[in-house]
N, C-alpha and C positions, 0 to 999 in steps of 0.2 A: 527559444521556447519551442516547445513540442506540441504538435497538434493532434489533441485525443478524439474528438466527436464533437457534436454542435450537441448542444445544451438539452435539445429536446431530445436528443436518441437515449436520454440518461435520466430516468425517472427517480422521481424522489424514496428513498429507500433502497436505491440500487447500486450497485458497485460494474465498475468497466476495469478492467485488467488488461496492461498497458504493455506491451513487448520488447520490452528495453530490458540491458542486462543490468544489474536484476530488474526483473517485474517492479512495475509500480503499479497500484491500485486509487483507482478514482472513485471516492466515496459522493452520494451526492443523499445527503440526509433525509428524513419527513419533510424536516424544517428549512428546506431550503439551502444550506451551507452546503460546499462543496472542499473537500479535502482530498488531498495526495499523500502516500504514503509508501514506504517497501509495500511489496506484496507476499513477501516470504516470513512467516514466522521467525525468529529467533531462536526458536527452541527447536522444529523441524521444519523440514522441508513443506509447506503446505499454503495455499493460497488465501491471502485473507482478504480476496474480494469473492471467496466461496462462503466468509465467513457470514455471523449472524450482525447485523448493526441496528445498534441501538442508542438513540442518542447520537451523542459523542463518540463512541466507541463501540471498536468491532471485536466480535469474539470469533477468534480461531477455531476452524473448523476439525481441527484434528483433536487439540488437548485442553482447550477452552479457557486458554491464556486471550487476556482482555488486554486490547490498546487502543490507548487513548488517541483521537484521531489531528485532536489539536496540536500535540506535542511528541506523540508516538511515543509515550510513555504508558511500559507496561506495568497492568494492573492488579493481571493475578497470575500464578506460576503456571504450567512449570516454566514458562520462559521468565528471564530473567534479564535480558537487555533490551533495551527500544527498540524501533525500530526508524527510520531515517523518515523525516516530512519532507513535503515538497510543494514548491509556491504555485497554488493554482491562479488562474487567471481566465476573465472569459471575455472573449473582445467579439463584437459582432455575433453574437448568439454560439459562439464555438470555445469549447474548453480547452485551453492551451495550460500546459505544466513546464516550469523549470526545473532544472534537477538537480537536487543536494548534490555539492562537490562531497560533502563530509562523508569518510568511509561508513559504507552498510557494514551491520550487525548480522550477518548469515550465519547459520545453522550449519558447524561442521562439515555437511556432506555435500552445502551445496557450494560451500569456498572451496573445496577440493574440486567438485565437479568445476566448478569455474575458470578455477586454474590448471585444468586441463586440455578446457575448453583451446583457451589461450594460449598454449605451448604445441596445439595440435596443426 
């Protein structure tokens, strides 16, 4: 498990973007729930812990494609694949995530950037 922030540095309505390749995003709702997710749109390159959260789900701040935060299932275009969840957990007042083994859904320019990365 990965260790994000202790509980209180994460206020309810806020998002913490997490520096693992790719980005995850730590949503932590009004309501209390806290979710993990890619941080990278599907459709482009863009942060969806810059995004707007509402509910369940967070709207991309570039082209206003909506994912669901439960299932990372998207909700309006122009992206058109999920994006990858991840298992939050909070032990001792501090927010720890595991990481989907399951391949991310990246956005053309940033799976080239990636595997560039990697070859360099």
């Amino acid at each position: 498990m990965l260790e994000v922030c202790p509980l209180a540095d994460l206020p309810g309505g806020e998002a913490v973007r997490v520096g693992t390749t790719p980005p995850v995003a730590v949503f932590h709702t009004e309501d209390g729930q806290l979710f993990a997710i890619d941080d990278t749109c599907t459709h482009q390159d863009a942060s969806l812990a810059d995004g707007w959260l509402e509910g369940c789900a967070v709207e991309c701040p570039l082209h206003a494609s909506t994912f669901d935060l439960r299932t990372g299932a998207v909700d309006a275009p122009p992206a058109k694949l999920p994006v990858r969840t991840h298992t939050v957990v909070v032990d001792n007042g501090v927010i720890y995530i595991e990481l989907s083994t399951a391949t991310p859904n990246l956005p053309p320019d940033v799976r080239g950037r990636l595997a560039a990365e990697r070859h360099s």
